[in-house]
N, CA, C and O atoms as a GROMACS GRO file, in nm:
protein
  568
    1UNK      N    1  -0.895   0.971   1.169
    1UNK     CA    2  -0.900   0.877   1.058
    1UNK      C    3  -0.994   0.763   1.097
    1UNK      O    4  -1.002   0.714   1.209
    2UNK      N    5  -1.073   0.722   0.974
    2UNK     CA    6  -1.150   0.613   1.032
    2UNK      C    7  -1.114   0.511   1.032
    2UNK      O    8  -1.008   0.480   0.976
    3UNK      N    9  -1.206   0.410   1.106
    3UNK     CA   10  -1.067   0.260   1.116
    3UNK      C   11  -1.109   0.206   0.950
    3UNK      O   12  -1.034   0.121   0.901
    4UNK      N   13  -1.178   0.235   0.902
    4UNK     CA   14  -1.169   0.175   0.776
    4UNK      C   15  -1.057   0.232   0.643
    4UNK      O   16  -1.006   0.188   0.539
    5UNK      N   17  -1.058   0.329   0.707
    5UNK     CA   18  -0.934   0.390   0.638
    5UNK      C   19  -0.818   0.324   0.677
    5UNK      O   20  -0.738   0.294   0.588
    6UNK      N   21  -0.795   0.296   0.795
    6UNK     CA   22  -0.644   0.218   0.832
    6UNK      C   23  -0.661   0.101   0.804
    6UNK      O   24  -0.573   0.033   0.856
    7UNK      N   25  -0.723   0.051   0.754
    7UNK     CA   26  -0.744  -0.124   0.750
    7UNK      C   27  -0.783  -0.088   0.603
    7UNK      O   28  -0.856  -0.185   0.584
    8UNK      N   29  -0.786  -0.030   0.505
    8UNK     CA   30  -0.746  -0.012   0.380
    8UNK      C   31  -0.622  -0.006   0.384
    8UNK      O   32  -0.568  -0.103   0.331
    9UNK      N   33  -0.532   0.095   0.440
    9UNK     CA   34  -0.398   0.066   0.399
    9UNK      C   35  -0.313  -0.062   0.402
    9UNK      O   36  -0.191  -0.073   0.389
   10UNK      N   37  -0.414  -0.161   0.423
   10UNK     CA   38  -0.320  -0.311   0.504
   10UNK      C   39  -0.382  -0.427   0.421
   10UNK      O   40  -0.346  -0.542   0.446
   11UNK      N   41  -0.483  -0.401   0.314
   11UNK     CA   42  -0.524  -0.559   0.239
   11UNK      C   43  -0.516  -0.463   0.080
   11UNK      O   44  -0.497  -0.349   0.037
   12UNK      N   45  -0.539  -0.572   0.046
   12UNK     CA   46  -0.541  -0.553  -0.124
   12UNK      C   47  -0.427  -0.507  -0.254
   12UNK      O   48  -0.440  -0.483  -0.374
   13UNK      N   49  -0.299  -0.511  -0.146
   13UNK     CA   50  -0.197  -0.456  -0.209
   13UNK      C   51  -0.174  -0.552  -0.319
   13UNK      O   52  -0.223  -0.665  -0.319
   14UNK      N   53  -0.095  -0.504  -0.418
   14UNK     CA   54  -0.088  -0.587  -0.582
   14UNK      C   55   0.052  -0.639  -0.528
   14UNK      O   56   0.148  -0.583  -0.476
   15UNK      N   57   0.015  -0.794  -0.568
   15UNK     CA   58   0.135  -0.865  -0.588
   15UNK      C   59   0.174  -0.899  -0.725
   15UNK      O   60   0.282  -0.949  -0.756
   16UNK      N   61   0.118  -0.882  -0.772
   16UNK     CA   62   0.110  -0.913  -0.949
   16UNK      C   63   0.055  -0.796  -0.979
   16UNK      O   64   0.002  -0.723  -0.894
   17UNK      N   65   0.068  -0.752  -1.177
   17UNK     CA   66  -0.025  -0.719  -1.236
   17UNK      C   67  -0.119  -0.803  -1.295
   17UNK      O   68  -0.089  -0.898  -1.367
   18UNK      N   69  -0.228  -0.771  -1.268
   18UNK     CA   70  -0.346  -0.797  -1.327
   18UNK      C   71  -0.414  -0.760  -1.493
   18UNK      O   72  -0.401  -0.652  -1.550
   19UNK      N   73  -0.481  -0.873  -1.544
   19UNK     CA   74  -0.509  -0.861  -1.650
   19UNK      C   75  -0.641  -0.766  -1.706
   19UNK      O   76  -0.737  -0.763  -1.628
   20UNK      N   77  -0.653  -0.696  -1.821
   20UNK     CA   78  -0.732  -0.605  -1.832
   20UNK      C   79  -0.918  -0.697  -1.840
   20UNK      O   80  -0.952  -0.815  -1.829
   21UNK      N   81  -0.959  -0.629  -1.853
   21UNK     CA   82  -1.132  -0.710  -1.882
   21UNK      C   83  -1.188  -0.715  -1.748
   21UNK      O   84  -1.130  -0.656  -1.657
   22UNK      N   85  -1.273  -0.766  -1.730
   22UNK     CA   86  -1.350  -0.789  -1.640
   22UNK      C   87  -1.238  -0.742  -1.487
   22UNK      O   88  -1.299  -0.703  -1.388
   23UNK      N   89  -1.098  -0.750  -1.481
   23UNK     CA   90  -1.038  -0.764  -1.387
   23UNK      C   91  -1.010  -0.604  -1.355
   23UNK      O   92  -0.972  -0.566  -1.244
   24UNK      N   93  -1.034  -0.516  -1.464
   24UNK     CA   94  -0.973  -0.361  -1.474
   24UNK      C   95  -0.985  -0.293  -1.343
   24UNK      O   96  -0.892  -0.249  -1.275
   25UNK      N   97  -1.150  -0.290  -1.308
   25UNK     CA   98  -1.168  -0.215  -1.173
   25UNK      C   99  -1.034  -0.238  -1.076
   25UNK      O  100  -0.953  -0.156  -1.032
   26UNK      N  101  -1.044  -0.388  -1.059
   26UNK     CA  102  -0.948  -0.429  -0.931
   26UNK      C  103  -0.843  -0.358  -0.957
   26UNK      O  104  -0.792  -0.275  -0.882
   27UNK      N  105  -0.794  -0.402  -1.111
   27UNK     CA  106  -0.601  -0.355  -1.113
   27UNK      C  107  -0.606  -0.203  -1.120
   27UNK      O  108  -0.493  -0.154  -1.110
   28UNK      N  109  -0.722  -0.097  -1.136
   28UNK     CA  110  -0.697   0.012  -1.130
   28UNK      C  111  -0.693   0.068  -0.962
   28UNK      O  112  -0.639   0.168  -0.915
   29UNK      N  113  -0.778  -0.048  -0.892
   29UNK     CA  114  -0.786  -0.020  -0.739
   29UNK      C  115  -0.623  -0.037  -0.692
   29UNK      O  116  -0.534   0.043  -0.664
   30UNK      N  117  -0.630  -0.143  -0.696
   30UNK     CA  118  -0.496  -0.232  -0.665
   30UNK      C  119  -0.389  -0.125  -0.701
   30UNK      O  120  -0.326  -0.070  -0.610
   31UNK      N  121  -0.368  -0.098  -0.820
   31UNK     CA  122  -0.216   0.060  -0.865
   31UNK      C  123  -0.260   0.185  -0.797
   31UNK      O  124  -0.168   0.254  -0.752
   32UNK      N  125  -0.347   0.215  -0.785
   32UNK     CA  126  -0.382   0.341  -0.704
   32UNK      C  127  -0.363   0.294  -0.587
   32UNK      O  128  -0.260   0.345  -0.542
   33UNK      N  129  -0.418   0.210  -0.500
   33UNK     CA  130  -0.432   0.224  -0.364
   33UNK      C  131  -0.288   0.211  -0.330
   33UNK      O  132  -0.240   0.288  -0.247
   34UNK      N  133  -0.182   0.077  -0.414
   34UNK     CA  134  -0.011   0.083  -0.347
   34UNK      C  135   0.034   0.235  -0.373
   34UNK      O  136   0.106   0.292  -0.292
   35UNK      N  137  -0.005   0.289  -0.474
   35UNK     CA  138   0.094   0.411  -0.503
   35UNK      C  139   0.079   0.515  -0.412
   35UNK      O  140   0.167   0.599  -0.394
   36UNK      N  141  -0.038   0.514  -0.346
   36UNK     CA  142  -0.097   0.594  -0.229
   36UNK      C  143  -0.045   0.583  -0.121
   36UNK      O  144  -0.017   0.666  -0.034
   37UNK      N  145  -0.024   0.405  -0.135
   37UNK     CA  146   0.037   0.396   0.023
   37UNK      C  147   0.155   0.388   0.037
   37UNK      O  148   0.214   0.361   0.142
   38UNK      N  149   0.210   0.414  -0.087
   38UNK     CA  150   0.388   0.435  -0.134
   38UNK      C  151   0.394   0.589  -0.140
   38UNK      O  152   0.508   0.634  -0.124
   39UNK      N  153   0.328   0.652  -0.152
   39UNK     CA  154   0.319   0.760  -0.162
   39UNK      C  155   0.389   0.831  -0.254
   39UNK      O  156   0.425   0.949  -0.244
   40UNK      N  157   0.416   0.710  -0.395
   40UNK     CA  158   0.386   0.785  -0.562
   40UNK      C  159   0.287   0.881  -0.571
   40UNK      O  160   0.319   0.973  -0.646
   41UNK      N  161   0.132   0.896  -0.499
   41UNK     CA  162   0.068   1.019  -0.535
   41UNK      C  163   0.055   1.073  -0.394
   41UNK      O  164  -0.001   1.015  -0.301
   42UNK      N  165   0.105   1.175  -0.393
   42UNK     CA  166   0.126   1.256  -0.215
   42UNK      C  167  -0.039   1.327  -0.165
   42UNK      O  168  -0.115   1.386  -0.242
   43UNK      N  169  -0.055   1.310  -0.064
   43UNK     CA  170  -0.116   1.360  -0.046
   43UNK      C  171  -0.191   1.528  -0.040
   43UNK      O  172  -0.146   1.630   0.012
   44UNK      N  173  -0.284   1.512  -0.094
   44UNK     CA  174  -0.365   1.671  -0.180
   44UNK      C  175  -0.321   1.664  -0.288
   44UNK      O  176  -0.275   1.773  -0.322
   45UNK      N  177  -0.309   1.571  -0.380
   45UNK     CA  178  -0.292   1.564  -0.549
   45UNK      C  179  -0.418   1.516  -0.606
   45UNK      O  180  -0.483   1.427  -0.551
   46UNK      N  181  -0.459   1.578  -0.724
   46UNK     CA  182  -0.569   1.564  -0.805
   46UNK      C  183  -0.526   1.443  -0.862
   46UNK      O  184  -0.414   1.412  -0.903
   47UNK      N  185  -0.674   1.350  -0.857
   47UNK     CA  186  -0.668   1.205  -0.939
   47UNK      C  187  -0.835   1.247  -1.040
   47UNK      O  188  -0.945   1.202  -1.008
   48UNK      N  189  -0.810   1.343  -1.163
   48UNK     CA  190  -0.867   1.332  -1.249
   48UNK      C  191  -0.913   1.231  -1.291
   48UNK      O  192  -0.834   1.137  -1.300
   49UNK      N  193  -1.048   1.210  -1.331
   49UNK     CA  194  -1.041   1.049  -1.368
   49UNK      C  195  -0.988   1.024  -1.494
   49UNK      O  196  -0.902   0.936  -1.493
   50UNK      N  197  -1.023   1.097  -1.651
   50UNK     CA  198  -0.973   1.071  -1.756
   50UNK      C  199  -0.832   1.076  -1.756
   50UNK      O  200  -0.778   0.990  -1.825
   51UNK      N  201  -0.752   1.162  -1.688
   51UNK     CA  202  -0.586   1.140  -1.660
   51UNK      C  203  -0.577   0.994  -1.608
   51UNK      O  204  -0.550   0.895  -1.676
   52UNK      N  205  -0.603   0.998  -1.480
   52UNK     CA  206  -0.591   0.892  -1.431
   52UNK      C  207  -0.614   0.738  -1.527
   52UNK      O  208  -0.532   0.645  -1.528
   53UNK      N  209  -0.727   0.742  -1.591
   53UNK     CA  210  -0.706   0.636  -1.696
   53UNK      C  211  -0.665   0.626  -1.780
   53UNK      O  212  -0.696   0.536  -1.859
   54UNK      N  213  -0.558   0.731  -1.806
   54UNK     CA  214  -0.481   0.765  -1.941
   54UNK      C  215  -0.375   0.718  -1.925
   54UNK      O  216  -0.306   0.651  -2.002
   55UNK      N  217  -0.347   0.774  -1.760
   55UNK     CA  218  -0.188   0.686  -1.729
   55UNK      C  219  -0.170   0.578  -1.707
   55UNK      O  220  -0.055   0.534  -1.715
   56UNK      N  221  -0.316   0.467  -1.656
   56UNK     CA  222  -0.338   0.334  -1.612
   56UNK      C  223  -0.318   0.260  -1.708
   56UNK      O  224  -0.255   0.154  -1.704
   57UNK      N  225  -0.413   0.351  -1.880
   57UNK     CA  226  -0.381   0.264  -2.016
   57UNK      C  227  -0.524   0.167  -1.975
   57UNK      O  228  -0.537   0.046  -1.988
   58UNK      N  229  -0.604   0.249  -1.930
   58UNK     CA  230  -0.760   0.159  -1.939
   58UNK      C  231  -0.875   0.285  -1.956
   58UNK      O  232  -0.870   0.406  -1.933
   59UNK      N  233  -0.958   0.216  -1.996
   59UNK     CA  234  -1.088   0.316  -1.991
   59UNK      C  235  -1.110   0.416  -1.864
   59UNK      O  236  -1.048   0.411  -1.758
   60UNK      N  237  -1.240   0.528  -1.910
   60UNK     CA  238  -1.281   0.583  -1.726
   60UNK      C  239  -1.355   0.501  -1.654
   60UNK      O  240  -1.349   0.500  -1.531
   61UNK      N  241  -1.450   0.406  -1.735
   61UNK     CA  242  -1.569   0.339  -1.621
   61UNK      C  243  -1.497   0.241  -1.536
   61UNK      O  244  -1.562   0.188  -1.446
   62UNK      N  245  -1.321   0.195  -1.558
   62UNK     CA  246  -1.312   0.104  -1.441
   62UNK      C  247  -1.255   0.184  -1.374
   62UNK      O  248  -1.288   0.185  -1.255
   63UNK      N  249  -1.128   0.304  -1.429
   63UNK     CA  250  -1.116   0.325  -1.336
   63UNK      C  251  -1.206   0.457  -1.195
   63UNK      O  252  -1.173   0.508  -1.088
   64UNK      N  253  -1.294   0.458  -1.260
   64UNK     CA  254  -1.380   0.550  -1.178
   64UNK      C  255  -1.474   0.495  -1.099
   64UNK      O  256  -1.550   0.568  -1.035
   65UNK      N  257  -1.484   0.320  -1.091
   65UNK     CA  258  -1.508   0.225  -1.007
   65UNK      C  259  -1.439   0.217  -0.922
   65UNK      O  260  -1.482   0.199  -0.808
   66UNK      N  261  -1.306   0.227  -0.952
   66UNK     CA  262  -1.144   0.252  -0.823
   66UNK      C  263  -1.142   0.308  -0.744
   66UNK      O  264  -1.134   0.285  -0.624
   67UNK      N  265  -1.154   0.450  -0.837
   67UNK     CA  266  -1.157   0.561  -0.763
   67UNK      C  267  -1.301   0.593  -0.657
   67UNK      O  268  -1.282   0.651  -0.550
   68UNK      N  269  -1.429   0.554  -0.693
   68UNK     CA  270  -1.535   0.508  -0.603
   68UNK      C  271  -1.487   0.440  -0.459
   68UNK      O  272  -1.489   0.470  -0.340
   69UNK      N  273  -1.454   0.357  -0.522
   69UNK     CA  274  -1.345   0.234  -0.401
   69UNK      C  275  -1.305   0.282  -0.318
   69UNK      O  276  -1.365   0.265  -0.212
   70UNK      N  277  -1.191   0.361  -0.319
   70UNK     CA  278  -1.072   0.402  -0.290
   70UNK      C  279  -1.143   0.531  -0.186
   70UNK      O  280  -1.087   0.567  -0.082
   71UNK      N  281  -1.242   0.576  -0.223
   71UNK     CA  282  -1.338   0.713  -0.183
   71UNK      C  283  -1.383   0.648  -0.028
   71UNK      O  284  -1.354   0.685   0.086
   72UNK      N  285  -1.465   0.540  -0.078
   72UNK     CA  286  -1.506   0.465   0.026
   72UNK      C  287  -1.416   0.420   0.112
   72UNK      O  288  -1.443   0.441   0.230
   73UNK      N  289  -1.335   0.375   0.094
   73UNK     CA  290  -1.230   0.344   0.240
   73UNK      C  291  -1.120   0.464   0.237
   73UNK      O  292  -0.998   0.468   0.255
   74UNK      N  293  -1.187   0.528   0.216
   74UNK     CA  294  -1.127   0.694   0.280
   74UNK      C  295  -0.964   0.737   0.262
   74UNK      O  296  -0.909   0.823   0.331
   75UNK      N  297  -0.906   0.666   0.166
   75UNK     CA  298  -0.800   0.752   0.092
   75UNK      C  299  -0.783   0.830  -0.005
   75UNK      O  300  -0.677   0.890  -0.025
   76UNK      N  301  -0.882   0.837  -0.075
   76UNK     CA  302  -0.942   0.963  -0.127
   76UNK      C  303  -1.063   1.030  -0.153
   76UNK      O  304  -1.151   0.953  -0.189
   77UNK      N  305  -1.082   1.096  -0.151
   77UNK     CA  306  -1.219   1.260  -0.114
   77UNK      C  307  -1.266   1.298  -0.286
   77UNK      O  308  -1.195   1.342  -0.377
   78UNK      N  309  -1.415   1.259  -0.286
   78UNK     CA  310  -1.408   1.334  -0.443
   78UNK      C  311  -1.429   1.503  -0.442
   78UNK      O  312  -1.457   1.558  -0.336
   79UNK      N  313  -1.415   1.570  -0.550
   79UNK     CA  314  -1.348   1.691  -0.513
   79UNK      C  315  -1.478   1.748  -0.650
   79UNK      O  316  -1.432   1.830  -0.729
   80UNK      N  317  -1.588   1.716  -0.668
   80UNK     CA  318  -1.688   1.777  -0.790
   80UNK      C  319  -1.665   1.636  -0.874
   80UNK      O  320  -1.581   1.547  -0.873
   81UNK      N  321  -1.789   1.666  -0.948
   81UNK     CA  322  -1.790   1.571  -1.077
   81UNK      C  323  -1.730   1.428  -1.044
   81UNK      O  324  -1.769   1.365  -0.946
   82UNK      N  325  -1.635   1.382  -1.127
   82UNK     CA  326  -1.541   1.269  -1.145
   82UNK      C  327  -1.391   1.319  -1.121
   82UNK      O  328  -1.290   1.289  -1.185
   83UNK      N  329  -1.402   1.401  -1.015
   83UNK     CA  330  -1.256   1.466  -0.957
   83UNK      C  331  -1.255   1.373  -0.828
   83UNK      O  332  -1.355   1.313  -0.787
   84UNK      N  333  -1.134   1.368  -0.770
   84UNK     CA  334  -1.118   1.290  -0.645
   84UNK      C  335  -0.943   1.382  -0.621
   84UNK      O  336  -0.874   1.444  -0.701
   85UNK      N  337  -0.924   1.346  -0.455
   85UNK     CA  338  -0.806   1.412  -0.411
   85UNK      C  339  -0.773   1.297  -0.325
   85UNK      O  340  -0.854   1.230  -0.261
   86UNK      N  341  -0.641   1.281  -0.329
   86UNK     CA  342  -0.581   1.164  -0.232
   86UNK      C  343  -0.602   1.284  -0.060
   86UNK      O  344  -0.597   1.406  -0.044
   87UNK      N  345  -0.622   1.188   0.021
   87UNK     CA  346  -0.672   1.246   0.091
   87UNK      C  347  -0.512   1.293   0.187
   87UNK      O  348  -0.399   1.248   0.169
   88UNK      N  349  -0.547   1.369   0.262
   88UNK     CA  350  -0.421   1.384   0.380
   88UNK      C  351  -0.458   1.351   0.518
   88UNK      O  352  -0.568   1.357   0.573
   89UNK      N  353  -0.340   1.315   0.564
   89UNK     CA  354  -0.378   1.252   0.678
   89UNK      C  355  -0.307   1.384   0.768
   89UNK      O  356  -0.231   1.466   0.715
   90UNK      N  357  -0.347   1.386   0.906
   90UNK     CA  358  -0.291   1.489   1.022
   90UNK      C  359  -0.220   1.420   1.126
   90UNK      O  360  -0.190   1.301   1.129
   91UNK      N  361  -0.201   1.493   1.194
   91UNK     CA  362  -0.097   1.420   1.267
   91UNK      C  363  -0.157   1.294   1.362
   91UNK      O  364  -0.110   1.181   1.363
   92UNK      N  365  -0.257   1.334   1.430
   92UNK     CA  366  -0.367   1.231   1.452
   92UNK      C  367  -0.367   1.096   1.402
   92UNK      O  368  -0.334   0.997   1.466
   93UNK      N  369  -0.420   1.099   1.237
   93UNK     CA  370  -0.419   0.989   1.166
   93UNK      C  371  -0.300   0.924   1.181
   93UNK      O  372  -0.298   0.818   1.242
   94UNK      N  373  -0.222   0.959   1.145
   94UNK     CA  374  -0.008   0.933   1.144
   94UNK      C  375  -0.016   0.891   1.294
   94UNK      O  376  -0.014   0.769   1.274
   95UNK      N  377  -0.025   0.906   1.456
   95UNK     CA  378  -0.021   0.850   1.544
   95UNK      C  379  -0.154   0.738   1.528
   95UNK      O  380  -0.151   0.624   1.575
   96UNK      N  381  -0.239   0.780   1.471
   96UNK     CA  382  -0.350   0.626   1.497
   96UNK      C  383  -0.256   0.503   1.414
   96UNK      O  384  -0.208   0.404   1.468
   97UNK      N  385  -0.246   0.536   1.276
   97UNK     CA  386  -0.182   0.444   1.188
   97UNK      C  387  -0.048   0.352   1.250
   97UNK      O  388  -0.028   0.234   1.220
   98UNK      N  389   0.050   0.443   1.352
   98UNK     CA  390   0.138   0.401   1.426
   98UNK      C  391   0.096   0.319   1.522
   98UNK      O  392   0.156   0.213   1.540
   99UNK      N  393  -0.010   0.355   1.598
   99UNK     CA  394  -0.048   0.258   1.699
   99UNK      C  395  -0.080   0.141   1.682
   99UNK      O  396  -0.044   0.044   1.748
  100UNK      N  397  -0.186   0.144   1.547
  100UNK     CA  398  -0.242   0.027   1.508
  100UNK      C  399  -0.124  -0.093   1.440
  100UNK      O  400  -0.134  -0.216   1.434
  101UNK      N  401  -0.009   0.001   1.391
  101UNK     CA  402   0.125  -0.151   1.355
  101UNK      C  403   0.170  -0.157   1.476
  101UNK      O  404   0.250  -0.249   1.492
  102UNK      N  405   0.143  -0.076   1.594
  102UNK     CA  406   0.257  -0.149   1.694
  102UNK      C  407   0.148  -0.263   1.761
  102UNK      O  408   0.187  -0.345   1.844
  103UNK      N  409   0.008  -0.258   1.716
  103UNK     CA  410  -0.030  -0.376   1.807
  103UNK      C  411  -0.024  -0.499   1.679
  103UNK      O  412   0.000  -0.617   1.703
  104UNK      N  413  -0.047  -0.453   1.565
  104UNK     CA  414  -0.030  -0.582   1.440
  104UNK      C  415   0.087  -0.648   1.445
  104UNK      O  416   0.103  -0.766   1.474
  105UNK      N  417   0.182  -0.553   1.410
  105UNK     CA  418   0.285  -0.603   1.388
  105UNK      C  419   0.374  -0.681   1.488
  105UNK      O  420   0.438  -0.777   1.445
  106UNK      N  421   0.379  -0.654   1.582
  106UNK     CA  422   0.498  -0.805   1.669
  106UNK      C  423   0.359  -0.942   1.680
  106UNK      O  424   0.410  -1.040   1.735
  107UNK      N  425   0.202  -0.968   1.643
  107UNK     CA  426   0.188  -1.068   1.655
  107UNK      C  427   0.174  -1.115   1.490
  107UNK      O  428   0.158  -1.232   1.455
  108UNK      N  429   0.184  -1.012   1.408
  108UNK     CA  430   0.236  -1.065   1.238
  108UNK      C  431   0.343  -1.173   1.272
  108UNK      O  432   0.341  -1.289   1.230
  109UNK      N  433   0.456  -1.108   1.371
  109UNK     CA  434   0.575  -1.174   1.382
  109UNK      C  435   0.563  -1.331   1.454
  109UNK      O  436   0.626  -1.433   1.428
  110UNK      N  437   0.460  -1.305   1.551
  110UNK     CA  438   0.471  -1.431   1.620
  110UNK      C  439   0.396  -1.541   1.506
  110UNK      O  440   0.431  -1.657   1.487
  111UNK      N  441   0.319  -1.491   1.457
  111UNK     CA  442   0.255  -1.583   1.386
  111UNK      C  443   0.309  -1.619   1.286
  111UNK      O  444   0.279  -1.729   1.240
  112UNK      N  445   0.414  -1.528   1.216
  112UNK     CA  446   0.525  -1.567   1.084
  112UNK      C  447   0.603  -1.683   1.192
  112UNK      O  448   0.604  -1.800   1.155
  113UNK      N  449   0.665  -1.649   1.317
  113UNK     CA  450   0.777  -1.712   1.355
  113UNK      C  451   0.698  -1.890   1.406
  113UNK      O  452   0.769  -1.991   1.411
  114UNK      N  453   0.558  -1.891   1.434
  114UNK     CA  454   0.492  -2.003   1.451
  114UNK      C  455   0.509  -2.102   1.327
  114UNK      O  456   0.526  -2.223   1.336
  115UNK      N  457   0.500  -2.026   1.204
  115UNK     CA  458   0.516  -2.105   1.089
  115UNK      C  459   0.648  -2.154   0.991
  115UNK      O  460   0.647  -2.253   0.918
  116UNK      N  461   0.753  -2.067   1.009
  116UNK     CA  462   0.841  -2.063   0.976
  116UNK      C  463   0.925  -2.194   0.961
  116UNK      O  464   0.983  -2.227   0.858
  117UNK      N  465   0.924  -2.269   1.086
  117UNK     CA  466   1.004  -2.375   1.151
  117UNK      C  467   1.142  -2.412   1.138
  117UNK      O  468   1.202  -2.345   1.054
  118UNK      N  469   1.200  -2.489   1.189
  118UNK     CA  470   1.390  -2.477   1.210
  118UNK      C  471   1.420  -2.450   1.093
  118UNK      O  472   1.474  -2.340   1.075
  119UNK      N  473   1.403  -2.514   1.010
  119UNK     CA  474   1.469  -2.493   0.812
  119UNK      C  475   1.480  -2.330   0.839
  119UNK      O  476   1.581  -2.264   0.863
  120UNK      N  477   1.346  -2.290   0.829
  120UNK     CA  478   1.331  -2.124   0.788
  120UNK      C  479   1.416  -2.066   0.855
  120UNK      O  480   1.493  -1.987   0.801
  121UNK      N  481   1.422  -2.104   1.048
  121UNK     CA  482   1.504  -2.011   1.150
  121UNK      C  483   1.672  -2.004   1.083
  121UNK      O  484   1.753  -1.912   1.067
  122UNK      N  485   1.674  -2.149   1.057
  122UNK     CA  486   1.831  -2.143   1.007
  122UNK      C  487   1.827  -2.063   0.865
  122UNK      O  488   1.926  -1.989   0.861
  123UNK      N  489   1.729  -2.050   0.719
  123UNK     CA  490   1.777  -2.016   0.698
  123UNK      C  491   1.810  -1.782   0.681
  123UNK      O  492   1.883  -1.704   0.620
  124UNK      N  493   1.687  -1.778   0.792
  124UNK     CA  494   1.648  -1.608   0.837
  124UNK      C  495   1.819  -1.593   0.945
  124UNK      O  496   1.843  -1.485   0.998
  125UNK      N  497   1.918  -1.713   0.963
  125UNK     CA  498   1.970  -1.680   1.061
  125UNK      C  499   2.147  -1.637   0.924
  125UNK      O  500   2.247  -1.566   0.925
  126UNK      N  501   2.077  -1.741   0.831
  126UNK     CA  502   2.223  -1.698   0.766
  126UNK      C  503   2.166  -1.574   0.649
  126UNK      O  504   2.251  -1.516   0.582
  127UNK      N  505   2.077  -1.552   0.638
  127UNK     CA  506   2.076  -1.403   0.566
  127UNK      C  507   2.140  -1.306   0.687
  127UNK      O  508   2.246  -1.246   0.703
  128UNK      N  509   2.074  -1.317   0.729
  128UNK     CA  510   2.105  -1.185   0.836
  128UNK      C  511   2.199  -1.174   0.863
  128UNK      O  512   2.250  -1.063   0.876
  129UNK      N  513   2.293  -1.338   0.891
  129UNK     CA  514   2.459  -1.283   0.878
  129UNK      C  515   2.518  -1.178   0.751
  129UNK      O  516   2.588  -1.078   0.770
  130UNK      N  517   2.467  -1.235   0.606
  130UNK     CA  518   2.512  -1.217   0.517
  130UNK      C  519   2.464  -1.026   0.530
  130UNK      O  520   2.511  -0.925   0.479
  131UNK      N  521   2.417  -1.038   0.571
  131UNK     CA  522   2.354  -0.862   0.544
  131UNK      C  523   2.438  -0.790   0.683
  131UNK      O  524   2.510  -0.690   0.684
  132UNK      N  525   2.417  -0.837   0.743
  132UNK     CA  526   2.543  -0.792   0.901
  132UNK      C  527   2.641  -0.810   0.812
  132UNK      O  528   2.646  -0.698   0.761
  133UNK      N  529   2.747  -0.893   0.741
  133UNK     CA  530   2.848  -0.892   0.695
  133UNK      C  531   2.864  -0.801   0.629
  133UNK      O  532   2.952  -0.716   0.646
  134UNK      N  533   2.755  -0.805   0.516
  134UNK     CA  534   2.780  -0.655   0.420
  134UNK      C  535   2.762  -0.506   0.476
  134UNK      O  536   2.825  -0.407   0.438
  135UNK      N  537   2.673  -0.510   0.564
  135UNK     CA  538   2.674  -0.391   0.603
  135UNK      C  539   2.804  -0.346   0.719
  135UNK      O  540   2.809  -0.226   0.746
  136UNK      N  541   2.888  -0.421   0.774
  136UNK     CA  542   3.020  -0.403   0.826
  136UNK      C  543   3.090  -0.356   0.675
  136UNK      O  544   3.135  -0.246   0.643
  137UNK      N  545   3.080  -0.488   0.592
  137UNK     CA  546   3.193  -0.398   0.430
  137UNK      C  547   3.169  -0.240   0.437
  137UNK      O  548   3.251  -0.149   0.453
  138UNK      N  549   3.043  -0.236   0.423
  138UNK     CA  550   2.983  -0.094   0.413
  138UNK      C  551   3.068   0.012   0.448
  138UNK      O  552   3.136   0.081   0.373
  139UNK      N  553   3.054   0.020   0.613
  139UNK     CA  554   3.106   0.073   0.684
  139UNK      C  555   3.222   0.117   0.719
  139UNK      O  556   3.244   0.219   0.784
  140UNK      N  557   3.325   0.015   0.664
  140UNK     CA  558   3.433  -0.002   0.681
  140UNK      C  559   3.471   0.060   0.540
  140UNK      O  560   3.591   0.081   0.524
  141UNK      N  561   3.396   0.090   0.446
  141UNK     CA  562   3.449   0.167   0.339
  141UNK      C  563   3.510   0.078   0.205
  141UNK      O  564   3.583   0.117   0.113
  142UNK      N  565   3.464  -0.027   0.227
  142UNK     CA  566   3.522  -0.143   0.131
  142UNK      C  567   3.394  -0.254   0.123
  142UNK      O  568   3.405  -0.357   0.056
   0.00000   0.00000   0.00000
């Protein structure tokens, strides 16, 4: 997998929906690329483009700007014409992708826990009770 492929799976995710017009490309990038990396569309599934903008509820020219996009940082392969395939990853990719959160992720953490400060610690210390609590209810069958 290329590193641009793994460093696609890690920016641009939709926190909002986005509005149609000038913004379409993005929000068609933006719903494709989370659903990919949610894996709403599994890998080796056809992303037709006229389907694909049928189900988005936008034209083909943005979303076949997306799907361009999306080509380019290598989560999906066009397959002829205005066909594209979510791409699959091998086992390879799946250990690169792993490696690369185990070096992101604990300094995500240090750098969340740099900012956070006492307020936050106290209040990350009483969720976690509350979720330890419930998940004992859980357990306990009640």
């Amino acid at each position: 997998m290329q590193m641009d492929a793994i460093s696609a799976l890690t920016r641009d995710l939709p926190s909002a929906r986005m509005e149609t017009g000038e913004d379409a490309p993005q929000r068609a990038y933006a719903d494709l690329k989370a659903r990919i990396v949610t894996l709403d569309l599994i890998p080796g599934q056809r992303l037709p483009a006229q389907e694909t903008a049928d189900r988005l509820g936008l034209s083909r020219t943005p979303v076949r700007e997306a799907l361009q996009r999306l080509a380019q940082d290598g989560l999906i392969e066009r397959t002829g014409g205005w066909g594209f395939t979510v791409c699959r990853m091998s086992r390879e990719d799946v250990r690169d992708v792993f490696e690369l959160r185990m070096v992101l992720e604990p300094e995500a953490a240090r750098l969340a826990l740099d900012r956070v400060g006492v307020g936050g610690m106290e209040r990350l210390a009483a969720l976690l009770a509350t979720a330890e609590a419930a998940g004992s209810r859980d357990q306990a069958g009640g």
